[in-house]
N, C-alpha and C positions, 0 to 999 in steps of 0.2 A: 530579390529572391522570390518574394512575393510573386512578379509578374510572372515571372520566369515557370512557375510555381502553376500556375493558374495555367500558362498556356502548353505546360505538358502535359496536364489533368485534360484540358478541352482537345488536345489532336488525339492524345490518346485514348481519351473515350471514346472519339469520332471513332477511330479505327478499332479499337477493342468490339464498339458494336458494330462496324460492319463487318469483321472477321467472325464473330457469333453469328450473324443473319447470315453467312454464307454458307458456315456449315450444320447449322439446324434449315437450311433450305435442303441443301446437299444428300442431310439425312434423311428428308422428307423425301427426295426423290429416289431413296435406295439408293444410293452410288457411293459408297465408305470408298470405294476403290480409288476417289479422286480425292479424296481429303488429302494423301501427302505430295499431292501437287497443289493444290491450293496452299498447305502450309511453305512449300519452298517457295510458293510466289510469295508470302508473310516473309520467311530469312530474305529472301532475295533483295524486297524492298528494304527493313532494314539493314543491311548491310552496304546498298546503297547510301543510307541516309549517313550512318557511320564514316562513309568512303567520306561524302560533300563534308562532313564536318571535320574530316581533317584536313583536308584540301582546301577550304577557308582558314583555319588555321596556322597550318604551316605552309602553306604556297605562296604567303608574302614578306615568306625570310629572306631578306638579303637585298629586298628589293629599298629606293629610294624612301624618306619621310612623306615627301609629295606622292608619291607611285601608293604607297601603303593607305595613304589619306585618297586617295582617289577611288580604289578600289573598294575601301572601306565606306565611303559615300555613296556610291554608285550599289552598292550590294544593301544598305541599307534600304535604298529608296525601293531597290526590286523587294526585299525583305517586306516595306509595309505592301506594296502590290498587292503580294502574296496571300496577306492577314485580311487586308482588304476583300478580296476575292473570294477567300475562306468563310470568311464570318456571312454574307450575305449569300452566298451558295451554299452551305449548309442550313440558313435560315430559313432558305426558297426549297432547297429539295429535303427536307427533314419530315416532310409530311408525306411523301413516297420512297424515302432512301429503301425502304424495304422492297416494293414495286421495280424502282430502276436496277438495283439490283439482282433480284430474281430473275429478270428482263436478260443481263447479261449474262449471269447462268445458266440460263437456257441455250442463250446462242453457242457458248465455251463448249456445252458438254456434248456438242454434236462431235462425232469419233469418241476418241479415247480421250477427249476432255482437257488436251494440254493448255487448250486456252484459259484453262482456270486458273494457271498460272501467272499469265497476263492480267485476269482481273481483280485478282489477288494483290498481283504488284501495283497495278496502278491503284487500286482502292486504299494501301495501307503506304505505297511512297509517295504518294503526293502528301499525307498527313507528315509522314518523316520527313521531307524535304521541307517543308514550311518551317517545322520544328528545328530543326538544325540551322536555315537562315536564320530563324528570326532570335535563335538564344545567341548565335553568332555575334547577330547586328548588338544584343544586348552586353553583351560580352564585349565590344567594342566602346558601346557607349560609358558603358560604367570603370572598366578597366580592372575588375575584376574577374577573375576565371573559376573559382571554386564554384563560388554562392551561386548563380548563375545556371551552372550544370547541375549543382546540388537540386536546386529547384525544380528545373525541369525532370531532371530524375526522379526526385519524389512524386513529382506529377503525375509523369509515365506509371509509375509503381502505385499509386492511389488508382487509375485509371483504371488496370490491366486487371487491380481487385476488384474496383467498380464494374465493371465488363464482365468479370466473370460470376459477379451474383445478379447480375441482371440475367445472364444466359441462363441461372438456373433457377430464375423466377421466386428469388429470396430477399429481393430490394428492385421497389419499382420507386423509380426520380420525374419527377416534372420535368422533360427532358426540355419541353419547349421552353418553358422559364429560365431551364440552364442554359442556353444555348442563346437564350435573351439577352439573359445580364452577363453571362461572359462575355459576349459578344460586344456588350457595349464597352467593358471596360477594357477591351482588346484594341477597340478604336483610340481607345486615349491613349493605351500604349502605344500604338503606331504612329501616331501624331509623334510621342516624343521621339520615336524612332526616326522618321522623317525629317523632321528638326535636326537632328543631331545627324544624320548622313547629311544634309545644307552645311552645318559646319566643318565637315570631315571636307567636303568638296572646295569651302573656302579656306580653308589648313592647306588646300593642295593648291591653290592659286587659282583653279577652276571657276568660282566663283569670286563678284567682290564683296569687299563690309565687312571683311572680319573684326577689323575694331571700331566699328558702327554700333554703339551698343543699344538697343530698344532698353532696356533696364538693367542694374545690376544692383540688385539687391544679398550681394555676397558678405557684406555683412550682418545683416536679419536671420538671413540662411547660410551662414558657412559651408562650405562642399563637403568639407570632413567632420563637421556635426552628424550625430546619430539622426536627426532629421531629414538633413540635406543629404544623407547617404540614403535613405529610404526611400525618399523623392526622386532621387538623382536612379535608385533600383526600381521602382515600380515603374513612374511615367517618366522616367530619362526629363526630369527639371534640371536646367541650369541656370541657375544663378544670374549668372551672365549671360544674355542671351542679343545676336546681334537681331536688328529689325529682319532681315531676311529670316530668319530662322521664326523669328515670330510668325512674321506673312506666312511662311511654307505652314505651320502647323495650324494656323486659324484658316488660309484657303482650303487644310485637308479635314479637319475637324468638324467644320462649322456645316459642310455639307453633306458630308460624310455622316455625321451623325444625325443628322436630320431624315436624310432619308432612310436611313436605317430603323429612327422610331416610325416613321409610317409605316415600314414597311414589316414591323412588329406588330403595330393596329392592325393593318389589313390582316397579318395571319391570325389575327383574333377572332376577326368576324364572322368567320366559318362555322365557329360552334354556338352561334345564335339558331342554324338552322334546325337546332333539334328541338325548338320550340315548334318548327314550324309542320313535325314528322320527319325531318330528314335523317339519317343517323352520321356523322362523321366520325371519325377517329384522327388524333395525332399522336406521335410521340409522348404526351404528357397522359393519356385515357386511355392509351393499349399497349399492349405489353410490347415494345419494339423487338425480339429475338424471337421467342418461341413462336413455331410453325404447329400448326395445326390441322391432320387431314382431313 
C-alpha cells in the first residue's frame, strides 16, 4: 500500500502542478474563456486513465492461465518502462516544466484555443496512464485488489490537496528533494515490478527456470507474514525468487540506479553559481505556480 501510496502522491502532484501552471499562465494572459477547454482536456485524460484500467482489469477474463500470465508479464515489463522514463524525465525537465509549458500555451492559444485541450490531455494522461499500469502491474504482483487502489487513491487525494495550496502560495515543498527521493525509491519499486513480470512470463512457459531457484528464503520470510506482506506490497520481494528474476532486477537496478544518482549530482551543481553572481532558480527556491506580470 505504501508503494502504491507514494506513486499516486508523485503522478498526482506531477499533474496537480501542471494543471495549476497552466491556468495561472492562462490567467496571466487574460483568456478565462479557455479555461473550460483546458479543464475537459483534465476529464478527458482522466477518464481515459479510468478506461486503461478497466480494460487491464477485466479484458483478461476468460482468457487461458498461460494467455493471462503472458499478458500480465509483458504489461509489467512496459509498466517499469513507463516509471523508468517518468522518474528521469521529470528529473531533466523539472527545472523548466514551467518554460516548456508556457512554450505550448502559446502555440494552443492561437484561434480559439482548442489546442489547450490537447495539452491538457497529454500533460495530465500521460501521468494517468503511468498511474493505472503501474497500480495494475502491482495489483498483479501482490494479488490483492483493495489495498493497492486504496493507496493510490489516497495519493491522488494527498496530491490534488498538495497542488492546490501550492497554487495558492500557502505551502511551498522542496520539490527537487521530492521528486529525488521519490524518484529513487520508485526505481526499487520497478525493479520488483520487473522481476516479478520475468515470473509472470515464466508461469506462461515464455521464459525458462521457473523452478531454478537463486534463494528461497520462505521460511525466514513467510509470504503471508505481516512482513513478507509488506515486502511482497512495497518492493514486490519474493521469497522465492528464480536466478532469472534475480538477473532481471540486478541488470535493471544496479544501472538504473546509478545513473540516476549522477544525474541528481549534476542537477545540484547549478546552484553553486550563485556564488559566482549568477542567479538560478528551481523548483525547490521558487514558487513553481504563481505567474507574475
Amino acid at each position: 500500500m505504501l508503494a502504491n501510496y507514494l506513486i499516486g502522491l508523485r503522478e498526482g502532484l506531477e499533474a496537480a502542478l501542471v494543471v495549476g501552471i497552466l491556468i495561472a499562465y492562462v490567467q496571466k494572459l487574460e483568456r478565462p474563456d479557455v479555461l473550460r477547454r483546458l479543464w475537459a482536456g483534465v476529464a478527458l485524460a482522466v477518464l481515459v486513465a479510468l478506461a486503461l484500467g478497466a480494460v487491464l482489469t477485466f479484458g483478461t477474463y476468460g482468457l487461458s492461465f498461460e494467455a493471462q500470465e503472458a499478458i500480465g508479464g509483458g504489461l509489467s515489463i512496459i509498466a517499469t518502462g513507463f516509471v523508468t522514463w517518468m522518474v528521469f524525465w521529470m528529473l531533466r525537465t523539472s527545472q523548466n516544466l514551467r518554460g516548456t509549458l508556457h512554450s505550448d500555451v502559446d502555440k494552443a492559444l492561437v484561434g480559439a484555443g482548442w489546442g489547450l485541450v490537447l495539452v491538457a490531455f497529454l500533460a495530465v494522461g500521460r501521468e494517468g496512464i503511468e498511474t493505472a499500469l503501474f497500480i495494475w502491474a502491482a495489483v498483479q504482483a501482490t494479488g490483492e485488489t483493495t489495498l493497492p487502489i486504496l493507496g493510490a487513491a489516497l495519493g491522488i487525494a494527498t496530491a490534488v490537496v498538495l497542488g492546490y495550496l501550492i497554487y495558492k502560495g500557502l505551502v511551498r515543498i522542496d520539490l527537487a528533494k521530492f521528486f529525488a527521493w521519490s524518484g529513487g525509491f520508485l526505481i526499487v519499486v520497478a525493479a520488483g515490478v520487473l522481476s516479478y513480470g520475468v515470473h509472470d512470463l515464466q508461469e506462461a512457459g515464455i521464459l525458462p527456470g521457473l523452478y531454478d531457484l537463486a534463494f528461497d528464503v520462505s521460511a525466514i520470510v513467510p509470504p503471508d507474514s505481516w512482513y513478507g506482506t509488506l515486502l511482497k506490497g512495497t518492493v514486490n520481494f519474493s521469497p522465492a525468487t528464480t536466478w532469472l528474476e534475480m538477473i532481471a532486477w540486478l541488470a535493471y537496478f544496479i544501472p538504473t540506479m546509478t545513473l540516476f544518482v549522477l544525474a541528481v549530482r549534476r542537477g545540484r551543481k547549478p546552484s553553486s553559481a550563485s556564488t559566482t553572481g549568477t542567479t538560478t532558480t528551481s523548483p525547490s527556491t521558487s514558487h513553481p505556480i504563481k505567474e507574475h506580470s
